[in-house]
C-alpha positions in Angstrom: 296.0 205.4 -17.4 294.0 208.6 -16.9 294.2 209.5 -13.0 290.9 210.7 -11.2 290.5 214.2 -10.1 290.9 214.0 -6.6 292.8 210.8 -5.5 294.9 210.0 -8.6 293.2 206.2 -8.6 293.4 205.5 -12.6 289.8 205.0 -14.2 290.6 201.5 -15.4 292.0 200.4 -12.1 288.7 201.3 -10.6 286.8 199.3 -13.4 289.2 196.6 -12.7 288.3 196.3 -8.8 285.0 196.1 -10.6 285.1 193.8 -12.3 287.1 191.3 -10.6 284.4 190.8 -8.2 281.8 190.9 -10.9 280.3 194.1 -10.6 279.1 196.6 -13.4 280.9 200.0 -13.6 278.9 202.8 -13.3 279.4 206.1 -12.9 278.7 206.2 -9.4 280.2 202.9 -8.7 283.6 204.2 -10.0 283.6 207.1 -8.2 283.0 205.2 -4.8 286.2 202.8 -5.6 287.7 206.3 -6.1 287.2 207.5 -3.1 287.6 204.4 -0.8 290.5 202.9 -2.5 292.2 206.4 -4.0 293.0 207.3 -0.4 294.1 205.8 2.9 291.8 203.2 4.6 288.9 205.1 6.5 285.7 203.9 8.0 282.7 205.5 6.0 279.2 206.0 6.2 276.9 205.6 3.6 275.9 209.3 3.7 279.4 210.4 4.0 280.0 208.7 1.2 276.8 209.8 -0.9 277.7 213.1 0.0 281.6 212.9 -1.8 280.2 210.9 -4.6 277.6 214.2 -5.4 280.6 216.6 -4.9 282.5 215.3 -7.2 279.6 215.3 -9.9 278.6 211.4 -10.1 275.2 211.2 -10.8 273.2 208.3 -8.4 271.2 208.2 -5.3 271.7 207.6 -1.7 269.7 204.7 -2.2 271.8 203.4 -5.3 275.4 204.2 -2.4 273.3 201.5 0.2 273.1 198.9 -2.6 276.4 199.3 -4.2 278.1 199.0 -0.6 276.1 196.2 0.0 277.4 194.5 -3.2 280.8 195.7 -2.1 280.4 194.0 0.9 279.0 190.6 -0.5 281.4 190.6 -3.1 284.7 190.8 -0.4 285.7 194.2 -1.1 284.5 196.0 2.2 283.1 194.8 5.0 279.9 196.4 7.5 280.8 197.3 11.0 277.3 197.6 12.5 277.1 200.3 15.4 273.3 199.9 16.7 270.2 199.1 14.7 270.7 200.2 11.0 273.6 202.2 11.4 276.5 200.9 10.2 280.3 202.1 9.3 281.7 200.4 6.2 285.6 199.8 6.0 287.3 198.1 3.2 288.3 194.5 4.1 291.8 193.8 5.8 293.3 192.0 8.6 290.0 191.4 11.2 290.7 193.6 14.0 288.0 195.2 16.6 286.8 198.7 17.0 286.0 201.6 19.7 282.6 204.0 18.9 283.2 207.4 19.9 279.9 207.9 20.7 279.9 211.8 21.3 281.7 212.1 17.5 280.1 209.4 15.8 283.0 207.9 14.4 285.0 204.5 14.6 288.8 204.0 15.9 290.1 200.5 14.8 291.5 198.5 17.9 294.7 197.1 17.0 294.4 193.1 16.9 296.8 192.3 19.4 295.1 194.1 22.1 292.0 191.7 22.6 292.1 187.9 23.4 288.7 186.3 22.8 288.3 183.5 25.8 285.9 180.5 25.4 283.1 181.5 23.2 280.0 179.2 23.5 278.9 176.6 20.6 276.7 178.2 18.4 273.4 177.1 18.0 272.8 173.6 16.3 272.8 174.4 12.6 274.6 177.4 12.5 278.5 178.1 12.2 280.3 181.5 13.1 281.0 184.0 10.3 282.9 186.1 13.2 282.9 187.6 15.8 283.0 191.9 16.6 284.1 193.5 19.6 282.7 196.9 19.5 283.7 198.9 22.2 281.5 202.4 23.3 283.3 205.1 24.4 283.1 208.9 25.1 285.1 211.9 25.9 285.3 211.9 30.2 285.1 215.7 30.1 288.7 215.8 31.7 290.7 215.4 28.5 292.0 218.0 26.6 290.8 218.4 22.8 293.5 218.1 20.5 293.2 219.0 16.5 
């Protein structure tokens, strides 16, 4: 197994993830299962993630990193954590668990499951079933806390 440059993920255990959802290998494709599964679990954007995939030389297009994460996403392997309109965070799939926005730094902080009980929700809509259900929670820097690094 020959580890990647940056991670130490092996090339065939990318291909692997790959293919075990059905998806073709490409160059770009393999260095995105790099970088999200050669590290710890992070929340990513898409340009965040275009951005790593061209430092580390894989050729593609920020167009071709929105339609491989939406495969990903289809397929199981990650999941979309929509913040407002189009903009969404991307987080490989694990235990469901709930989120805070920092707005003001434009990142996500996972909410640990055990710290939100969802009450009575109302019946959906005749026709439609639940998929699940996001509690996304906006927050900001008060001004009174101290920056830590």
């Amino acid at each position: 197994m020959t580890p990647s440059n940056d991670t130490g993920l092996a090339t065939d255990q990318a291909r692997r993830i790959l293919a075990d959802v059905g998806l073709r290998a490409t160059r770009q494709r393999l260095a995105m299962i790099d970088i999200l599964f050669g590290q710890p679990p992070a929340h990513v954007s898409a340009e965040g993630l275009y951005d790593e995939v061209r430092r580390r030389g894989a050729p593609g297009s920020l167009s071709r990193v929105y339609g491989s994460l939406k495969h990903f996403c289809a397929s199981g392997l990650m999941r979309r954590v929509p913040i407002y309109g189009n903009t969404a965070w991307y987080e490989l799939r694990g235990e469901d668990h709930h989120h805070f926005y920092v707005e003001d730094e434009d990142r996500l902080l996972d909410i640990p499951p055990d710290l939100i009980r969802l009450g009575d929700l109302p019946p959906p809509p005749p026709g439609y079933t639940f998929s699940g259900v996001d509690v996304l929670c906006r927050i900001r820097r008060d001004g009174t806390s101290v920056h830590r690094s």
